[in-house]
C-alpha positions as a printed Julia matrix, in Angstrom:
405×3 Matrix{Float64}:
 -25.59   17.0    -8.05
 -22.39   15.25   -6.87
 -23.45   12.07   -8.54
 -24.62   13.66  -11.86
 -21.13   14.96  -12.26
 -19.64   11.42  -11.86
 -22.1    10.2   -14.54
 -21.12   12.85  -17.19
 -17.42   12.16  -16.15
 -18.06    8.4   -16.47
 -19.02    9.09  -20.29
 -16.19   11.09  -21.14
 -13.77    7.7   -20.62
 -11.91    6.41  -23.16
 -11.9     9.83  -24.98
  -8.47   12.32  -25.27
  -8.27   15.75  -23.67
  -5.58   18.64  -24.39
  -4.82   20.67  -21.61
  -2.86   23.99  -22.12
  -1.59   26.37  -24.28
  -2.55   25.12  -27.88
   0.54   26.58  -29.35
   3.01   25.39  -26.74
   6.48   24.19  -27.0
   6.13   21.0   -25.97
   3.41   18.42  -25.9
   2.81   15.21  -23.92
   1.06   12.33  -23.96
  -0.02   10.91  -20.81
  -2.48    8.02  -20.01
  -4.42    7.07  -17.22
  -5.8     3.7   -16.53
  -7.91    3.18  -13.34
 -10.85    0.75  -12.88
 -13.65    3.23  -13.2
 -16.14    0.48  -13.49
 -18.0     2.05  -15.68
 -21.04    0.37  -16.28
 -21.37   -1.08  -12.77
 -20.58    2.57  -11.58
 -23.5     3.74  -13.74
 -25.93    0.98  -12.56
 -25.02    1.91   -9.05
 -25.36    5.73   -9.26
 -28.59    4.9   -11.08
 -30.15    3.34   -8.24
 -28.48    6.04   -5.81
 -30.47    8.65   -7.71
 -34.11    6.33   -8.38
 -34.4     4.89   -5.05
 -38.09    5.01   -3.25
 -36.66    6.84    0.01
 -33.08    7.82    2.0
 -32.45    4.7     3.37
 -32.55    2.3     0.03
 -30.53    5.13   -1.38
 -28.07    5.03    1.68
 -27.69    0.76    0.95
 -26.09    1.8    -2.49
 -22.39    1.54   -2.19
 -19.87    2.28   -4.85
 -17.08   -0.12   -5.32
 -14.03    1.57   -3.3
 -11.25    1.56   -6.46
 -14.23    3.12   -8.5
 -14.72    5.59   -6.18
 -10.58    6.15   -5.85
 -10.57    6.4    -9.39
 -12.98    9.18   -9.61
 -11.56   11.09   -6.84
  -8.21   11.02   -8.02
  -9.49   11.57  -11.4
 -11.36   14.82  -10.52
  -8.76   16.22   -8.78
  -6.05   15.81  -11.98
  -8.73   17.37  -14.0
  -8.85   20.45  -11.64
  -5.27   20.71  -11.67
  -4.58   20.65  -15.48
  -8.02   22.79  -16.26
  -6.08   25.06  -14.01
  -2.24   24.8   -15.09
  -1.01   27.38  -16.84
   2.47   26.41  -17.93
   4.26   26.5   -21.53
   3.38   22.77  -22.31
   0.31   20.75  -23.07
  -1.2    17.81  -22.13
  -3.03   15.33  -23.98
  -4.83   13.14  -21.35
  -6.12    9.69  -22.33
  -8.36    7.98  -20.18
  -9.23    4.28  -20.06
 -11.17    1.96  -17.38
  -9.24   -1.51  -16.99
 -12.21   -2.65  -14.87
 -10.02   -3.33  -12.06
  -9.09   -6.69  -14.04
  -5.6    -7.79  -15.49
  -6.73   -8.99  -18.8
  -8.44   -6.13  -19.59
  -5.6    -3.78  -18.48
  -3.59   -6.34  -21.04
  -5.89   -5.77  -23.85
  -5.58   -1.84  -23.11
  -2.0    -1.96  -23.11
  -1.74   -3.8   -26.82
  -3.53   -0.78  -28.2
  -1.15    0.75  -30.8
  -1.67    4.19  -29.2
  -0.25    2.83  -25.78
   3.16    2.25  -27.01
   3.11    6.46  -28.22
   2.66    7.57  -24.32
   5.02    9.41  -22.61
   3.93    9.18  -19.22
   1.73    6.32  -17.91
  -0.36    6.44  -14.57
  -2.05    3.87  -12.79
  -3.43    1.61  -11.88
  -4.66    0.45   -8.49
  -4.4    -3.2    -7.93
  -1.33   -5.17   -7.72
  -1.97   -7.68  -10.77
  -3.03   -5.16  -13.27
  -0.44   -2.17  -11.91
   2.02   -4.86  -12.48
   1.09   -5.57  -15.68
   1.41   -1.97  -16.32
   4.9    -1.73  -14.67
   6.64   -3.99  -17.0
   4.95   -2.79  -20.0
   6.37    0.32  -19.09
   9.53   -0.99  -19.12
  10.17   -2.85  -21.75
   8.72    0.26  -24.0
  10.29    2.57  -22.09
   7.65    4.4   -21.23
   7.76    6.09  -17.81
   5.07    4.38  -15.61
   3.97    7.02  -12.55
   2.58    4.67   -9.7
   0.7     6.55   -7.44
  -1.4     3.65   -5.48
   0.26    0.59   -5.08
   3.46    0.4    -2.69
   4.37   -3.43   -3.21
   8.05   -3.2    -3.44
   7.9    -6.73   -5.77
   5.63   -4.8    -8.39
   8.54   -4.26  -10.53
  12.46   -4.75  -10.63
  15.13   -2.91  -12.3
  13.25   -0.55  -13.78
  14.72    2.98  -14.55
  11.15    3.89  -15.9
   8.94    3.25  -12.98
   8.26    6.05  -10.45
   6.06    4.79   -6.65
   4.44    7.75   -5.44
   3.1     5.65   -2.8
   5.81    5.02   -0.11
   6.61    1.35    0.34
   7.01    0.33    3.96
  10.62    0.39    3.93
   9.85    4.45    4.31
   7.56    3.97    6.93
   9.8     1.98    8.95
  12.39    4.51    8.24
  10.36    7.39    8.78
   8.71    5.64   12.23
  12.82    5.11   13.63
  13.58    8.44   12.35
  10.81   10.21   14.74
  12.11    7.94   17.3
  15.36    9.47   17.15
  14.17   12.55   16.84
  11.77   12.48   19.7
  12.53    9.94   22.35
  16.21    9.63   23.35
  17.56    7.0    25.06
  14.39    5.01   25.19
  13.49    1.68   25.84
  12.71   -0.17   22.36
  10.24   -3.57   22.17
   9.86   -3.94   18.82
   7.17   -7.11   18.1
   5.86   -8.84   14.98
   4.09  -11.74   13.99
   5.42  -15.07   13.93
   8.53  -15.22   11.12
   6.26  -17.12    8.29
   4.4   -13.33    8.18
   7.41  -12.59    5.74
   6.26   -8.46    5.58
   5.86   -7.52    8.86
   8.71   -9.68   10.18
  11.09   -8.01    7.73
   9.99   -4.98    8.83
  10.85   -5.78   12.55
  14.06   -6.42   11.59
  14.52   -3.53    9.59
  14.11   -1.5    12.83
  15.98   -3.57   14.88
  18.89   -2.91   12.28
  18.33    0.73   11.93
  18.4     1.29   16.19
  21.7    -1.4    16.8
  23.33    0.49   13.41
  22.25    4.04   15.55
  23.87    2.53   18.96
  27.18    1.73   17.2
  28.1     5.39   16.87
  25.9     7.5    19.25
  27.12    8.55   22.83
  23.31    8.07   24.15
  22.28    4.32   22.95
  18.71    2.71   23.29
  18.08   -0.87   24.71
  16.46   -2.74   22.69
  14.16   -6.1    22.44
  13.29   -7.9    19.43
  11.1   -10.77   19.02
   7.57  -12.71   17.56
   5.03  -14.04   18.33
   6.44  -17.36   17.39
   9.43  -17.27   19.76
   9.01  -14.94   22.5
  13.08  -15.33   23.14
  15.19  -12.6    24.06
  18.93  -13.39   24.43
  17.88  -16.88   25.58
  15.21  -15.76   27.66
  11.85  -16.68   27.34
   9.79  -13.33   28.08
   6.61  -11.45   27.54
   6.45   -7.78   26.07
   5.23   -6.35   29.63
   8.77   -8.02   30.82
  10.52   -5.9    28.9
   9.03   -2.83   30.14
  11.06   -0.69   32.12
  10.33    1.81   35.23
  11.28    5.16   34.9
  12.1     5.07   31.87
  10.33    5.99   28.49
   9.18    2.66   26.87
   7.99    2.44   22.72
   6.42   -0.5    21.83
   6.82   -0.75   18.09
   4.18   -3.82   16.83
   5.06   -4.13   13.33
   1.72   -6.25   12.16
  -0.65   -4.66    9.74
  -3.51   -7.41   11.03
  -5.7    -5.3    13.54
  -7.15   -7.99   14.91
  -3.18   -9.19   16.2
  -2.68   -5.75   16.98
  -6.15   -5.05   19.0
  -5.69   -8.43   20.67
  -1.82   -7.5    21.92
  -3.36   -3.61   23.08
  -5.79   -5.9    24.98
  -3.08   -8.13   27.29
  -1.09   -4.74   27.39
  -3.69   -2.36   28.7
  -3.4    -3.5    32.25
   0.71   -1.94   32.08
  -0.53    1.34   31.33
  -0.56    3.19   34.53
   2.41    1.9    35.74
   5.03    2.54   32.86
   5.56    5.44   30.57
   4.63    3.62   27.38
   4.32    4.54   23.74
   3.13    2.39   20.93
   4.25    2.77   17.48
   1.8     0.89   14.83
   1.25    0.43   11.26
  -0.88    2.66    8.76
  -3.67   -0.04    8.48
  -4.59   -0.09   11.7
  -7.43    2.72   11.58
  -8.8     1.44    8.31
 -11.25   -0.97    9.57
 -13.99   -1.5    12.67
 -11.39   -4.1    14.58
  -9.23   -1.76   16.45
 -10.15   -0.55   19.99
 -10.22    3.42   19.76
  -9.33    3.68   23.28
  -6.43    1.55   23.36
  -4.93    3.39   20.81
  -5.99    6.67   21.97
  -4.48    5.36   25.66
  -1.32    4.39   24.17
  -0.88    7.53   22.3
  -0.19    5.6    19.7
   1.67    7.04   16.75
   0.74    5.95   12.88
   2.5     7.05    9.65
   0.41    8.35    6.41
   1.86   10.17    3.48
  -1.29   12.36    3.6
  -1.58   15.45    5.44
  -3.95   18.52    3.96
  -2.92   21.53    6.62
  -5.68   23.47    7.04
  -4.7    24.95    9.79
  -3.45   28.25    8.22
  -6.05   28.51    5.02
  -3.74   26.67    2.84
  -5.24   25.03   -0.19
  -8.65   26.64    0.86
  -9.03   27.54   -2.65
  -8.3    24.13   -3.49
 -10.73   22.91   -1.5
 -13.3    26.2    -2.51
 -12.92   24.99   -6.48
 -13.13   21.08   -5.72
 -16.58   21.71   -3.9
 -17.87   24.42   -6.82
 -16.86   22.25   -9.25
 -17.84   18.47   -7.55
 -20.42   19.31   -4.71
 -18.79   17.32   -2.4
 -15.54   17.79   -0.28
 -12.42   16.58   -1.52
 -11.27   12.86   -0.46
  -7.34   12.2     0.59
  -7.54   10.43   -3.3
  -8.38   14.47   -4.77
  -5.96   15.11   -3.13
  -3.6    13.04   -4.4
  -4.85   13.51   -8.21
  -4.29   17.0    -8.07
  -0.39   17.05   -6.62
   0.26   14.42   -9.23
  -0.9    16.18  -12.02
   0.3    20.07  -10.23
   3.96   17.59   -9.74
   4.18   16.38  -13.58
   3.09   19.58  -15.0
   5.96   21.61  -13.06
   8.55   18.72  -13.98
   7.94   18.09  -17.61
   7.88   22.25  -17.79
  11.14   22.73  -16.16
  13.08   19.56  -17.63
  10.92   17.89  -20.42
  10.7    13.97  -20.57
  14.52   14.23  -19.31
  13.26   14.28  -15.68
  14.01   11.13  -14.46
  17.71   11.47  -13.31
  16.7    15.5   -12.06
  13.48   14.48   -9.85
  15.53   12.41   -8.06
  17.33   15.77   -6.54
  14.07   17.85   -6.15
  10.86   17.59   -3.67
   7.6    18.52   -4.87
   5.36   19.98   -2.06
   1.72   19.85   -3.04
  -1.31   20.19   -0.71
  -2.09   16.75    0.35
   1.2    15.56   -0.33
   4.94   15.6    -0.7
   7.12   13.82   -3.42
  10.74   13.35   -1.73
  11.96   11.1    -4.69
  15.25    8.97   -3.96
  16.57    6.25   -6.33
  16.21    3.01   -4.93
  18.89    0.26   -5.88
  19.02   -3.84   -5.28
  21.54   -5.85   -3.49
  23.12   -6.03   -6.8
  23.63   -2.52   -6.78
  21.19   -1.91   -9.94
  18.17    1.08   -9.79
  15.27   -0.76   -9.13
  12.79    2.08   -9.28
  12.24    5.73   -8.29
  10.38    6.31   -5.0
   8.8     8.46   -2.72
  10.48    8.51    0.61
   8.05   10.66    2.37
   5.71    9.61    5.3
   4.16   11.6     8.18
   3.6    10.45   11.93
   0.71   11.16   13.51
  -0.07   10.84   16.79
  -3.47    9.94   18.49
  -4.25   12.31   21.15
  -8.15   13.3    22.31
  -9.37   10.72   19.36
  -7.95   12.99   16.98
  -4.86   11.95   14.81
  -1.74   14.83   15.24
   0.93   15.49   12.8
   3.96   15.44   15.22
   6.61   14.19   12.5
């Protein structure tokens, strides 16, 4: 039944849907442009629902931005079906076909340059595409997928609901602070030419020496690469720098879980002996590389921006209406359609398409996510974009990942 639904849905692209009260005060036009795929999505669900027997249906796999786009998709439709503000939405919908020069040849449409609000899409050549479109129309571009701080610059119009790793570092020293005083810090990256995760080494090596300057209780703390395994002249390993009797956190800022599997490996033997923490990136659980025990010995802490609580029966009826409606459970990408949707319904409501400067002072708590909006500014001291500043930590304990920040 689940795949019937995506079919029909898969038909309706490309076509314009209202959504609210049809004499309302305001009305706003918002696109959305996500690579549904939609005739290789077809094809695919096709042969899904026609195969001989279970296990040539369970060899069909739908491309993973098609399937992002229909979760996210389904959950905005949810939302606004549901909404019942004083405004109304007129939804377009088009597939770029996870290409750039068809996301080009959607964006010369003369209706594109009428949109109020623009969302998508997922990859980094077409959403940047997008991005500066956006901006030289001045059209406000929301950016829920892509984090890539280069995607655009100095632009006022361009909103990243997807943390960039700036806010992960940030978050991941924060829950240091917050958590572990007066630790002992190793922080470890790649060699210098992997320009990412070495700037975000340094990053935390700046944020704890900045901390130490003013606080009474100061960490130690060791930075270097794989490269040059030199610490104030010294050349040392990363079980030299552990310390006895003392808490140590191992922050390995590589997003390569093969580096970071292989490091867990030479490390393992140190585990008994010290009291040792590792910090990691938010990649490192998305493919089959990583050694579950390792990280589940290390108690190794991971930031997400997604966290459904389900704890106390919140969004149950979220979750009730998704399955009724979808027959299947709602993905972290459901998730995320429906805040963004329940998050520009609320904000065009209370301050119209004159939300920009006001978001930036508000935070929008939905069910799979929050929104804590900041301005972010360049070296020249120009905004370069809006962006969402907030990340969770989890922590793996019992092979089970624990929000403890």
């Amino acid at each position: 039944e689940g795949m019937k639904h995506i079919t029909f849905l898969l038909a309706l692209l490309a076509c314009t849907f209202s959504y609210g009260q049809k004499d309302s005060i305001a009305s706003f036009n918002i696109a959305l442009i996500l690579p549904f795929q939609t005739e290789e999505t077809k094809a695919d669900i096709h042969s899904f629902m026609h195969a001989p027997d279970y296990f040539t249906a369970n060899r069909v796999q739908l491309d993973e931005d098609a399937l992002t786009s229909m979760d996210f998709y389904q959950g905005m439709l949810l939302a606004l079906n549901q909404d019942t503000s004083n405004i109304r939405i007129n939804l377009r919908l088009y597939d770029n076909q996870n290409t750039d020069s068809v996301t080009k040849l959607i964006l010369a449409k003369p209706e594109m340059k009428k949109q109020d609000i623009i969302i998508g899409t997922v990859n980094y050549a077409s959403a940047k595409s997008v991005a500066e479109f956006c901006k030289a129309n001045k059209i406000i571009n929301v950016q829920p997928f892509t984090p890539s701080k280069s995607l655009t610059t100095e632009n006022q119009y361009h909103i990243k609901l997807a943390p960039t790793i700036d806010a992960h570092i940030d978050n991941m020293f924060q829950s240091v602070v917050d958590s572990f005083p007066i630790a002992n810090i190793i922080i470890y990256s790649p060699a210098p030419e992997n320009e990412t995760e070495w700037n975000a080494a340094k990053r935390l090596d700046s944020l704890f020496r900045d901390y130490n300057k003013t606080a009474t209780l100061k960490y130690t703390v060791s930075l270097l690469n794989s490269k040059n395994m030199t610490v104030n002249g010294k050349k040392v390993t990363n079980a030299e720098l552990l310390k006895e009797g003392k808490r140590n956190i191992w922050m390995i800022t590589s997003f390569e879980e093969s580096f970071a599997n292989g490091n867990l490996r030479v490390m393992f033997p140190n585990i008994d002996k010290y009291d040792l923490i590792v910090y990691g990136m938010p990649t490192w659980l998305s493919g089959d590389v990583m050694r579950l025990d390792y990280v589940n010995n290390f108690h190794t802490r991971l930031t997400n921006p997604f966290y459904a609580d389900t704890t106390a029966g919140k969004g149950d009826a979220f979750t009730a209406s998704y399955k009724n409606e979808y027959h299947i459970e709602p993905s972290k990408d459901a998730y995320l359609g429906y805040d963004v949707a329940n998050f520009l319904s609320r904000t065009l409501s209370f301050y119209g398409m004159d939300f920009l400067d006001l978001i930036a002072t508000q935070r929008y708590t939905g069910l799979g996510y929050k929104f804590d909006i900041m301005k972010q500014y360049n070296a020249a001291g120009k905004l370069n974009y809006f962006e969402n500043r907030h990340v969770n930590v989890f922590k793996v304990e019992d092979y089970k990942l624990q929000k403890v920040w």
